[in-house]
C-alpha positions in Angstrom: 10.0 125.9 46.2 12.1 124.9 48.9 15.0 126.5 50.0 17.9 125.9 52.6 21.2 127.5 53.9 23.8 125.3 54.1 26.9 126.3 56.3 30.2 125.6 54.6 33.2 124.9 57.2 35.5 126.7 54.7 34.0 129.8 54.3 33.5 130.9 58.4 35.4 128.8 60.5 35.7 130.0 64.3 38.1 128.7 66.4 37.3 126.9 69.8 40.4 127.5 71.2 41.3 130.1 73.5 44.1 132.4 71.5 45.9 132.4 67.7 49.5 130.5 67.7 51.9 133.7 66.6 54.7 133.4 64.3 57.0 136.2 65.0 60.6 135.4 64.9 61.8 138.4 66.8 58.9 138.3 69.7 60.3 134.5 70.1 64.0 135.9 69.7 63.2 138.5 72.6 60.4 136.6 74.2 61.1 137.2 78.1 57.9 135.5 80.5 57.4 135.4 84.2 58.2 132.0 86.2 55.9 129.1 85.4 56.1 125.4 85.1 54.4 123.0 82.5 51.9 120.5 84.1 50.3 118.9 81.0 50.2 119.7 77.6 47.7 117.8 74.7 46.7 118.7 70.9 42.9 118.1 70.7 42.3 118.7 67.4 43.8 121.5 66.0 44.5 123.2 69.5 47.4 122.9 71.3 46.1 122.7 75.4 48.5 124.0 78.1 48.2 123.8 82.0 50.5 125.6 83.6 51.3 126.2 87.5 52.5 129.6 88.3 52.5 131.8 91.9 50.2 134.6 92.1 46.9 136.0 93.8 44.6 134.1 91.6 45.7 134.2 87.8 42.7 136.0 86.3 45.1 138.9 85.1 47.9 136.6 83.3 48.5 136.5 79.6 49.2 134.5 77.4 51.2 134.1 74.2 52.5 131.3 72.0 54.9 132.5 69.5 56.8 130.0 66.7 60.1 131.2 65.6 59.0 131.1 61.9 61.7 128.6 61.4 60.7 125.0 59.9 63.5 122.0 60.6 63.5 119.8 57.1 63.0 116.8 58.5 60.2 114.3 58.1 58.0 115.1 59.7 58.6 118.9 59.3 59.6 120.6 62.9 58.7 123.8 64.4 59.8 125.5 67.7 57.7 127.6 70.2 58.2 129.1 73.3 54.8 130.0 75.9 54.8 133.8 77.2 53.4 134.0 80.7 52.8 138.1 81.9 52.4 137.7 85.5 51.7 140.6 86.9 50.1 139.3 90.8 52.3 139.7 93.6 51.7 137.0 95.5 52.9 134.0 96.8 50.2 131.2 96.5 50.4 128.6 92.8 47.6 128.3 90.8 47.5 126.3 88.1 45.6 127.2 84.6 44.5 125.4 81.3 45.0 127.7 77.7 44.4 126.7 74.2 46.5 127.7 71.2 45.0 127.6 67.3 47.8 125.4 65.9 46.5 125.7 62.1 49.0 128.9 61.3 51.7 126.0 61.7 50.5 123.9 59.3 52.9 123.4 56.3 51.3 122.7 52.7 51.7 119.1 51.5 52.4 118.2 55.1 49.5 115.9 57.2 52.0 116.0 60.7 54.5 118.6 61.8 56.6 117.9 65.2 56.1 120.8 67.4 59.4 121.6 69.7 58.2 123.9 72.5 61.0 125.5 75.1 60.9 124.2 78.7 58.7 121.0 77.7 61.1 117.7 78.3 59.6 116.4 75.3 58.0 117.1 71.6 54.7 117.2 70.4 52.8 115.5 67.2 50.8 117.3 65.7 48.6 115.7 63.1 46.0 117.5 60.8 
């Protein structure tokens, strides 16, 4: 008799990106973030991958937080809005410039195969398809 474990994607899935995507309408409401500019953005696969350029004394202690504002534009495609959290705690005076991922499957919208994802302080939106 010969037996074998298959692994199933849908019953354990782990994510390869760094962090979960939040959808918190009054964190993004209230969201306030420490000084940072965007220096590329890209969605490779279902993460969303952010480089950033801050000041500080390295980076090592900054967090991170994408949160959507629960809202979805009817349009076609489907839009959602996000702003990036940045705690920046360093005190010092040189940039640095870091690469996070976001899980982007929490924004998926049933029946949908693309949403357009508006996030604040990017000069233009993203595509998103899944």
């Amino acid at each position: 008799m010969n037996t074998q474990c298959e692994d199933d994607k849908d019953d354990f899935f782990i994510s390869e990106c760094d962090f979960e995507t939040i959808i918190n309408k009054s964190k993004y409401d209230n969201l306030e973030t420490a000084n940072f500019e965007f220096v590329k953005t890209e969605i490779i696969d279902d993460c969303l991958h952010i480089e950033i350029s801050a000041s500080g004394c390295n980076g090592d202690s900054w967090e991170f937080y994408l949160f959507d504002s629960s809202a979805i534009a009817e349009s076609s495609p489907e839009q959602r809005y996000l702003k990036l959290q940045l705690i920046n705690n360093e005190a010092c005076l040189a940039v640095f410039k870091k690469t996070v991922s976001f899980d982007l499957t929490p924004l998926q919208i049933n029946g949908s195969k693309e949403i357009i994802l508006n996030l604040e302080g990017l000069e233009s939106s993203l595509n998103y398809k899944y």
